[in-house]
C-alpha positions in Angstrom: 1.0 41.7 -17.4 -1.2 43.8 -19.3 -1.0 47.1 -21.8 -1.7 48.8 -18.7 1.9 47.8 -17.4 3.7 48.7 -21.0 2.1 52.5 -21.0 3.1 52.9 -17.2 6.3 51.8 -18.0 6.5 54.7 -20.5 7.8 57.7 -19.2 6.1 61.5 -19.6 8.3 62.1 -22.4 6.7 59.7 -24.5 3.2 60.4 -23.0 2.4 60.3 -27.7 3.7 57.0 -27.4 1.7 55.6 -24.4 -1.5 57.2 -26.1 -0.7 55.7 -29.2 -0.4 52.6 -28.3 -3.9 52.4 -26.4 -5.2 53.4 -30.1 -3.4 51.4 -32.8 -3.4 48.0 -31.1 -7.2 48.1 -31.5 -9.6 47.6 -34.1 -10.9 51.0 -34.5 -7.3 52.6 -34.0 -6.2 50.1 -36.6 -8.7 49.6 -39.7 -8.4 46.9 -41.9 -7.2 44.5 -39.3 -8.0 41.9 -37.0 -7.0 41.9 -33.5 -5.4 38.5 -34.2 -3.1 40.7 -37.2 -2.8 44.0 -34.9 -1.4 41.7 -31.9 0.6 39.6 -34.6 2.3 42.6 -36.0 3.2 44.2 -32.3 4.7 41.2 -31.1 6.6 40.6 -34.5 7.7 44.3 -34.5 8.7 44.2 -30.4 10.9 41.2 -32.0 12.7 42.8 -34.4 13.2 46.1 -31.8 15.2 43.2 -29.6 13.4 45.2 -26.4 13.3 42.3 -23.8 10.4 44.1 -21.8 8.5 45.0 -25.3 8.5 41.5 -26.1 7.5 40.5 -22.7 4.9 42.4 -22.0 3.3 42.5 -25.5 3.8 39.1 -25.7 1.8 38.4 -22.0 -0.6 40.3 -23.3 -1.5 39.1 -26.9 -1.6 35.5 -25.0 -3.4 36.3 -21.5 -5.7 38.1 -24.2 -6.3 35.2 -26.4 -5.3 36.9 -29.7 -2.2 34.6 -30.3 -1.3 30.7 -29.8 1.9 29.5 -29.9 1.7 28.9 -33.8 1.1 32.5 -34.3 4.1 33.5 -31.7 5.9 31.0 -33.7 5.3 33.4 -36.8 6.6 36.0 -35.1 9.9 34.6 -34.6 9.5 33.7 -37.7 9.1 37.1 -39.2 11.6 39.1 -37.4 14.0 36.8 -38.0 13.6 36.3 -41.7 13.3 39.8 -42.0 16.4 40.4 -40.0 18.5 38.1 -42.8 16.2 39.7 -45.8 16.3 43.5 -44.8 19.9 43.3 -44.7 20.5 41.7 -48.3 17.8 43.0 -50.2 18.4 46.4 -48.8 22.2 46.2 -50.4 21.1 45.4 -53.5 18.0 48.1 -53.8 21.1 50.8 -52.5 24.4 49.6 -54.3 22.3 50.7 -57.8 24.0 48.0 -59.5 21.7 45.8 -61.7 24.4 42.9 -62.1 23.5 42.2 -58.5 19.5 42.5 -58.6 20.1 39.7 -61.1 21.9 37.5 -59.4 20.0 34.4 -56.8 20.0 35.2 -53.6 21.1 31.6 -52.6 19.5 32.2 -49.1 16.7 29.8 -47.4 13.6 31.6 -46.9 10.9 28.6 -47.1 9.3 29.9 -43.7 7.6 33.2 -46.1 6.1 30.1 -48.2 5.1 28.0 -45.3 4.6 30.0 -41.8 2.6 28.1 -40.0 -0.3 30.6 -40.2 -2.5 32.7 -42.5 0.0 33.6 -44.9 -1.6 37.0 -45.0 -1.3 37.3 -41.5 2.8 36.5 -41.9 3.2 39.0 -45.1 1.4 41.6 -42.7 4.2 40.8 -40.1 7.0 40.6 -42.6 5.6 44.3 -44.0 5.8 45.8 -41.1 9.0 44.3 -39.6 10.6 45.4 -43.0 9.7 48.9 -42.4 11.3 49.0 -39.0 14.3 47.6 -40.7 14.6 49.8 -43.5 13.9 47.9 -46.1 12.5 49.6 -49.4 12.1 46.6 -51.7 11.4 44.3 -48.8 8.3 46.9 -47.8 7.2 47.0 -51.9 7.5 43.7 -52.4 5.1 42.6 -49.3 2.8 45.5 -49.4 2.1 44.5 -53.0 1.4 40.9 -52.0 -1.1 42.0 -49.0 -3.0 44.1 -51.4 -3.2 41.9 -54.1 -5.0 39.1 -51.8 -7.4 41.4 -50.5 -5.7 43.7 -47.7 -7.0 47.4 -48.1 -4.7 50.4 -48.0 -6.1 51.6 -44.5 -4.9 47.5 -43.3 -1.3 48.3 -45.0 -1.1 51.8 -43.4 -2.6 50.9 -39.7 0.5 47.8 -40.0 2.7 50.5 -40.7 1.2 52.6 -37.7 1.5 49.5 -35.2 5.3 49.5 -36.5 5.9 52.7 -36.0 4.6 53.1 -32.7 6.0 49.8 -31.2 9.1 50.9 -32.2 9.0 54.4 -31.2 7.9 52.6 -27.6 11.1 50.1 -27.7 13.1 53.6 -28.0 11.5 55.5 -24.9 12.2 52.1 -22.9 15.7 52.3 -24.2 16.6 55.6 -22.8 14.2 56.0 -20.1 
């Protein structure tokens, strides 16, 4: 399975999508990154999509490719799914506007963010962009502040948000092809 596969898979009505996805999964199309982060972030945002074939073929790809080991897939899981717990709460207490709640402890595990079992960078890149397919306002503040502050420029944060945006937008043109 290649990227070849995915964009054929892609029908004429997302023709944007196919070509987008042959520029932001690379270094030039994505600035600031590494191919290990650009692959990292696609596979972590097909996850949070749920798209069977995304994950599949990105997935076969990022691995026949030799951008990600099985730690790094690992983080991926990882990141969708604490994102998937952390999207949800955080985004209710950024919307209910009620600052008895933003003071009160979460009382929810997240230990993976301190330990993923990779470049921790690499995991807060994942986590931003994940967040941003989720919705998540304070969860996409919180980690873009903590990629730029060890290092990450703001063309690396915007080319995450780019990968998101366009892996998602493919997940939806699979969806109702």
């Amino acid at each position: 399975m290649s990227l070849e596969s995915l964009k054929a898979m892609l029908p004429d009505f997302a023709k944007d999508i196919r070509i987008n996805i042959s520029t932001v999964t690379t270094p030039e199309g994505a600035p600031g990154l590494t191919e290990t982060q650009i692959w990292a972030i696609a596979l972590s945002c097909a996850m949070a999509t749920k798209s069977e074939k995304l994950i599949e073929l990105i997935g076969a790809h990022a691995t026949s490719g030799g951008f990600l080991n099985e730690s790094a897939i690992q983080a991926c899981r990882s990141s969708a799914t604490i994102m998937a717990m952390n999207n949800v709460y955080y985004r209710f207490i950024h919307l209910i506007d009620d600052e008895e709640f933003k003071s009160m402890r979460a009382n929810l595990r997240m230990m993976i963010i301190g330990n993923p079992g990779i470049d921790k960078i690499d995991f807060e890149l994942m986590s931003l962009a994940v967040s941003s397919i989720n919705g998540c306002g304070m969860c996409m503040v919180a980690h873009k502040n903590t990629v730029l502050k060890h290092g990450v420029t703001r063309e690396g944060v915007q080319s995450t948000i780019r990968i998101a945006a366009v892996i998602h937008a493919a997940a939806q043109a699979l969806a109702i092809a």
